[in-house]
N, C-alpha and C positions, 0 to 999 in steps of 0.2 A: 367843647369848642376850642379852649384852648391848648389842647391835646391834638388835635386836630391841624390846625394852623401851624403848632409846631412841625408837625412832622411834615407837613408841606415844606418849611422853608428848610427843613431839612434835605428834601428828595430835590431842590431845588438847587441847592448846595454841591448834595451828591451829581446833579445831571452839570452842572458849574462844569464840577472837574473830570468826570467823566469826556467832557465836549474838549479841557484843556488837554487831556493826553490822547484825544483823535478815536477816543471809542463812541463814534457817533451814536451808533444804535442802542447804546447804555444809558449814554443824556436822552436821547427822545424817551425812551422808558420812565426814566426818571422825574423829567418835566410832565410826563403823562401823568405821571401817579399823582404828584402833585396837583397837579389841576382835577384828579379828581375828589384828591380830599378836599379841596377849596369849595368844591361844587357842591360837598357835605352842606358845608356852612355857610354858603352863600343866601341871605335871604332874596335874593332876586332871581335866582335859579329856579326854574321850573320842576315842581316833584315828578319822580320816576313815575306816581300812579295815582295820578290828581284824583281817584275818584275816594282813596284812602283818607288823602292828605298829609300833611305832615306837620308837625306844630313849626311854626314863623322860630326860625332864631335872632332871637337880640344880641346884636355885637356891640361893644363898645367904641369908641369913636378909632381909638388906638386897634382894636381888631380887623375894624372895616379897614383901616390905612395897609393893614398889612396883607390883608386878603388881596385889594384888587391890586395892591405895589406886586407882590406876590405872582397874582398871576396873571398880571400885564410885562413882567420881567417873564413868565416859562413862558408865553404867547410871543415873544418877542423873540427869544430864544432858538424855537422850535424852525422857523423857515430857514432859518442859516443851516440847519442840520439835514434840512429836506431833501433831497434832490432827486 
């Protein structure tokens, strides 16, 4: 999990300055990826194949702060980049 969540605020980082030198299509990628590893770890995320399941991840109070800070910053990101 927390392998995970790194490498989000990682690709988050990366799509940062990607968007600061105007290579727009490289941040949307970036912010993308990120939010899908969040969506790993997210226990309110719906599983790809409900009928499988998937076991519930417990985050710590500190992980939950950084997932949804995480990707309510690439969600925020993303519409400036759109167009």
């Amino acid at each position: 999990v927390e392998e995970r969540l790194q490498r989000a605020v990682g690709y988050k980082a990366e799509g940062n300055e990607h968007y600061k030198a105007r290579r727009l299509s490289q941040a949307i990628r970036r912010y993308h990826w990120a939010l899908l590893h969040l969506r790993g770890v997210d226990p309110n995320a719906s599983p790809p194949l409900p009928a499988i399941g998937t076991p519930t991840v417990q985050l710590s109070p500190q992980q939950s702060e950084l997932l949804y800070s995480t990707q309510c910053d690439c969600y925020n990101n993303l519409p400036g980049n759109v167009k």
